[in-house]
N, C-alpha and C positions, 0 to 999 in steps of 0.2 A: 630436605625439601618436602614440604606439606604435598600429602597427594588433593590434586585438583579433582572434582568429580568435572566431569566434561558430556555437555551434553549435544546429540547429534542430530545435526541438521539435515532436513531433505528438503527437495525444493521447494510443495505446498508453505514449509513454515518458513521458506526466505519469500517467498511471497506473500506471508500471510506479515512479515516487517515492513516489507514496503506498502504495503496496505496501509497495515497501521499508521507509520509515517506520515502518511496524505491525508488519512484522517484525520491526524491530529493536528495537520498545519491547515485543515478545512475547521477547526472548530469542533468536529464532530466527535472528538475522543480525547481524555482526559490525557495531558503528560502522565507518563510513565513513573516520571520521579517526584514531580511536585504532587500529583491526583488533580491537580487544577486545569479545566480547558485553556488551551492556548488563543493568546488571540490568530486571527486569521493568518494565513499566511500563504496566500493563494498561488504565489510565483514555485513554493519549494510545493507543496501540494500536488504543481501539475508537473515540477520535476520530476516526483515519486513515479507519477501515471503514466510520464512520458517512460522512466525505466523500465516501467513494467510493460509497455508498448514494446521497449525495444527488445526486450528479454522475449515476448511473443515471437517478434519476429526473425530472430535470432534462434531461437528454438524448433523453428518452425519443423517438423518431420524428425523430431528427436524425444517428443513427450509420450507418454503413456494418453491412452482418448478421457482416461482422469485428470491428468494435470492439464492435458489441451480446455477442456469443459472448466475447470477450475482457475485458471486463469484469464479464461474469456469472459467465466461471469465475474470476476473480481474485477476488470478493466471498462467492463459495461455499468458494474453498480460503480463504482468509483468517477468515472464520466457521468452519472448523472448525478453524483451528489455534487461534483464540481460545479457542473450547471447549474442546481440551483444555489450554491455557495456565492458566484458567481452574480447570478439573477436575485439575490438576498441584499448581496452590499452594494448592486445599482438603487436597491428600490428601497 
């Protein structure tokens, strides 16, 4: 059996995938595997955000005041690109 090299995850960078995630079903970030933007995809987007909502609150009094702050600002930029994702394909 081939050795795997295996790389380890902390929570910033499982947050920093659902990020990405939402970005990239808003338009705003290239797929991963084509390099092509996806078209919109607003519904799985505010899926990502709602996880990441629930993961806040779910965490609540268990984070470091780093991953509290770094998750709060990831949920606040990410709710406003939605917006105007949002306020882009009414208008």
């Amino acid at each position: 059996m081939a050795d795997k090299q295996r790389t380890s995850i902390d929570f910033p960078t499982f947050l920093l995938s659902l990020c990405s995630s939402a970005l990239i079903h808003m338009g705003e970030a290239p797929d991963p595997v084509s390099g092509e933007k996806s078209p919109k995809n607003l519904p799985l987007a505010q899926q990502s955000i709602d996880l990441l909502a629930l993961l806040q609150e779910k965490t609540k009094g268990n984070l470091s005041k780093d991953e509290e702050r770094f998750l709060e600002q990831l949920l606040y930029d990410l709710r406003m690109k939605y917006i105007e994702a949002v306020n882009t394909k009414k208008g």
